[in-house]
C-alpha positions as CSV (number, residue, x, y, z in Angstrom):
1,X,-20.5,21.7,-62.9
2,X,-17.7,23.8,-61.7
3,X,-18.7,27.8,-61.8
4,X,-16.0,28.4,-64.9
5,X,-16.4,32.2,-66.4
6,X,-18.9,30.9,-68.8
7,X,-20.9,29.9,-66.1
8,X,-20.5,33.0,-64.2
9,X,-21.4,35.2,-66.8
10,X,-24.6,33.1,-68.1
11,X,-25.7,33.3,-64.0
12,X,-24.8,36.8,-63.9
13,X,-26.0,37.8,-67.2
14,X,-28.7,36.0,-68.8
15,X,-30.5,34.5,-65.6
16,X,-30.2,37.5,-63.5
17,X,-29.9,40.8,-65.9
18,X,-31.9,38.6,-68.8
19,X,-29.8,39.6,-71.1
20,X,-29.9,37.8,-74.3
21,X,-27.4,35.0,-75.1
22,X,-26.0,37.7,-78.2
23,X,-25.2,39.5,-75.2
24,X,-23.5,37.1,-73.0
25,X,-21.1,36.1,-76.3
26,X,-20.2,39.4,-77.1
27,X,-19.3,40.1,-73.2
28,X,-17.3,37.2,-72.8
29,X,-15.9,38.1,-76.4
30,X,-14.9,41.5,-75.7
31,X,-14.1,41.4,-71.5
32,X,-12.5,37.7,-71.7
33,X,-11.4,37.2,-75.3
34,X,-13.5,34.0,-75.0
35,X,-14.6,33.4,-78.2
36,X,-17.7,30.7,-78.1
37,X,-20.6,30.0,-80.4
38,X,-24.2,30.7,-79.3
39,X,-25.0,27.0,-79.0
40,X,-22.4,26.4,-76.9
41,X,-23.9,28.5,-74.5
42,X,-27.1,27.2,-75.2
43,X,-25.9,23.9,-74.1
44,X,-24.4,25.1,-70.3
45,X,-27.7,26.9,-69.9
46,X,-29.5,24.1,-70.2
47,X,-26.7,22.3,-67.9
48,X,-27.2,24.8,-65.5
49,X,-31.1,24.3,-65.4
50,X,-31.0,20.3,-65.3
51,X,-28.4,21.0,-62.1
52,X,-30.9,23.1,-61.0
53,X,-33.7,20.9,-61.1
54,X,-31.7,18.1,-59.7
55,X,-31.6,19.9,-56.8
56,X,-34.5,21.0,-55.8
């Protein structure tokens, strides 16, 4: 998956400064004007994890 500002700031954010996913919405919301539902993000999380997994 290409590292898009959503992914960026779920990386950034939630994985690395554990910040909650509320968080990560209202940053993207406020810095971006990217206006996303929490089960959106939900969703590339768990993309980023099973791209993760795959490889190690």
């Amino acid at each position: 998956m290409e590292n898009d500002l959503i992914i960026q700031a779920l990386k950034e954010l939630h994985l690395a400064q554990q910040k909650s996913l509320k968080d990560v919405q209202n940053y993207l919301s406020m810095r971006y004007r990217i206006d996303l539902e929490e089960s959106v993000l939900e969703i590339r999380l768990r993309k980023i994890s099973q791209e993760e997994k795959a490889v190690a």
